[in-house]
FILONU-839586 format. One record per atom (N, C-alpha, C, O, CB): x, y, z. Coordinates in steps of 0.2 Angstrom, whole numbers, plus 5000, padded with zeros to 4 digits. Glycine has a CB too. Layout:
% FILONU-839586
XYZ ...
//
This chain:
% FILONU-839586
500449945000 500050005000 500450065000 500950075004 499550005006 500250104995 500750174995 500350225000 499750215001 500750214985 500750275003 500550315008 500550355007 501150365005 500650315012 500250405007 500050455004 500350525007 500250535013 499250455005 500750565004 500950625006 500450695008 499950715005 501450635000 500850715014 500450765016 500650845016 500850875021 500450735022 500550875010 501050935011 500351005010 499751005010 501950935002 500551035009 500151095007 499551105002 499051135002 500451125004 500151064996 499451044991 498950994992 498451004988 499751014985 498750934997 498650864998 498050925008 497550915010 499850794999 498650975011 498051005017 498451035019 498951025021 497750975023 498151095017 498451165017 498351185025 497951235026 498151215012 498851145032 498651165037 499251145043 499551095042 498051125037 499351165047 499951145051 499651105055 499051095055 500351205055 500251075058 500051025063 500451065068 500951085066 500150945062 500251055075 500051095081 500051045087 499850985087 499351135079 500451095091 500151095099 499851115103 500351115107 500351095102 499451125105 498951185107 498951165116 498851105118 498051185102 498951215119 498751205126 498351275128 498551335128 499551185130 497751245132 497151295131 496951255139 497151215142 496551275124 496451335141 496151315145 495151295146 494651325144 496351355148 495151235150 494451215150 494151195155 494351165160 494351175147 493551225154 492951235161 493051155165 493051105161 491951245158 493051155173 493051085178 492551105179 492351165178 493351065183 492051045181 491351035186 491250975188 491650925186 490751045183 490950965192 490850915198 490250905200 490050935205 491250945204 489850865196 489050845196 489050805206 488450785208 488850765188 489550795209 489350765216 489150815220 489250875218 489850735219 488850795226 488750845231 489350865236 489750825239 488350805235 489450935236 490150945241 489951015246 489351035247 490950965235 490651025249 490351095255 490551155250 490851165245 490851115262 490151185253 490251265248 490951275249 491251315245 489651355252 491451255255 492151285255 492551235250 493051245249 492551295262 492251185248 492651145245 492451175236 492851165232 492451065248 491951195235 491851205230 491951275227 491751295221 491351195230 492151295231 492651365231 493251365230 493651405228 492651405237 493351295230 494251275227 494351245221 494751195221 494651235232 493951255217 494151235210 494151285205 493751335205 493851185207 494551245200 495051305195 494951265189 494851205189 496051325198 494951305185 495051295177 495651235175 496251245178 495151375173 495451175171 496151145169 496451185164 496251225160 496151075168 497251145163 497551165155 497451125150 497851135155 498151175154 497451085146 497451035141 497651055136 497551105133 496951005140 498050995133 498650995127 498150965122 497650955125 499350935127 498250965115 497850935111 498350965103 498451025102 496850945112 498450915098 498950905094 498450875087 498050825087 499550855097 498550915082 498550895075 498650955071 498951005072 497850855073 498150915066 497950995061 497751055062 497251045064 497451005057 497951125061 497351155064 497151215055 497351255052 497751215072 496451165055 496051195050 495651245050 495151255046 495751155048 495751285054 495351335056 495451375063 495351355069 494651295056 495851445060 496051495065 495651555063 495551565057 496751515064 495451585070 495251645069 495151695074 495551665078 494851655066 494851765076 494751765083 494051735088 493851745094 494951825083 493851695082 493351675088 493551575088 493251535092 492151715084 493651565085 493851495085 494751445082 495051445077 493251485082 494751425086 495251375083 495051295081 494651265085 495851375088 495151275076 494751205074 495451145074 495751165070 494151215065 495651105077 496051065076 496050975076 496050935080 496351085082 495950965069 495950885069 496450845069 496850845065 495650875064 496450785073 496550755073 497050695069 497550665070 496150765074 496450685063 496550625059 496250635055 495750655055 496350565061 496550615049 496250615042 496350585039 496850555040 496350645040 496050555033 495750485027 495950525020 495850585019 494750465027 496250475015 496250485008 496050455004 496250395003 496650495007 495750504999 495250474992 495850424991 496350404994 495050544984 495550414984 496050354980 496350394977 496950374975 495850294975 496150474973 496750524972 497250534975 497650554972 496750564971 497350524983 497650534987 497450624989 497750674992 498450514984 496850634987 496550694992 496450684998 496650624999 495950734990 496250725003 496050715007 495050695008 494650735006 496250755010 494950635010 494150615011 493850645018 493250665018 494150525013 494350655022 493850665030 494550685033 495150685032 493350565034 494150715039 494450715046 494250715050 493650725050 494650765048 494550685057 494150645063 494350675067 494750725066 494150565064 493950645075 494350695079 494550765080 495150785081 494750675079 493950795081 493950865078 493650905083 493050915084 493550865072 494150955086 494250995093 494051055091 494251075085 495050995097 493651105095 493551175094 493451185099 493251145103 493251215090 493751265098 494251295104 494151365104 494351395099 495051285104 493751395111 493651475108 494451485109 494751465114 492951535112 494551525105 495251575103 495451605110 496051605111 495151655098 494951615115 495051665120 495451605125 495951615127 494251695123 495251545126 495551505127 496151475126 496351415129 495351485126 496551505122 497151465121 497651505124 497851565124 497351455115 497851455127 498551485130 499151485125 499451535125 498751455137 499551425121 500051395118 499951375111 499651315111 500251355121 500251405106 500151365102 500851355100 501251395101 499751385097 501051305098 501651265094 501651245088 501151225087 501851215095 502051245084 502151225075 502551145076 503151155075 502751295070 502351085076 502551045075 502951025067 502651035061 502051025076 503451015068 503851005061 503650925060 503750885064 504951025061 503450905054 503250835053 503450805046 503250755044 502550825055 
//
């Protein structure tokens, strides 16, 4: 099976590190002082990112190719309000 090259022409898109922040909650019963001590986490998350702007970052995952060797699909597919990001990185691949 031939594998399919990934460049610009083929997804015109970087692949990325991104480390953002996202809402915690806690569906249990707890004390109002204990519930007063939580904080927002950070989370990493890595692929494509097909979609920058200032209201959204879109970052996939994983991706499938026609038998032209276009791209069919992308899977695994994160969005992120912009305001949220703390890091982004340029993966060299």
């Amino acid at each position: 099976m031939k594998l399919p090259v990934i460049n610009k022409k083929t997804l015109n898109a970087k692949f990325v590190m991104c480390w953002w922040i996202d809402t915690v909650s806690d569906s249990e019963w707890s004390s109002l002082q204990m519930a007063k001590l939580g904080t927002p986490t950070i989370c990493v998350s890595s692929g494509w990112l097909i979609k920058k702007n200032k209201e959204v970052h879109i970052i996939c995952a994983d991706i499938n190719f026609s038998d032209d060797e276009t791209v069919a699909d992308v899977g695994n597919v994160t969005t992120i309000p912009t305001v949220n990001i703390v890091k982004t990185k340029v993966i060299k691949i």
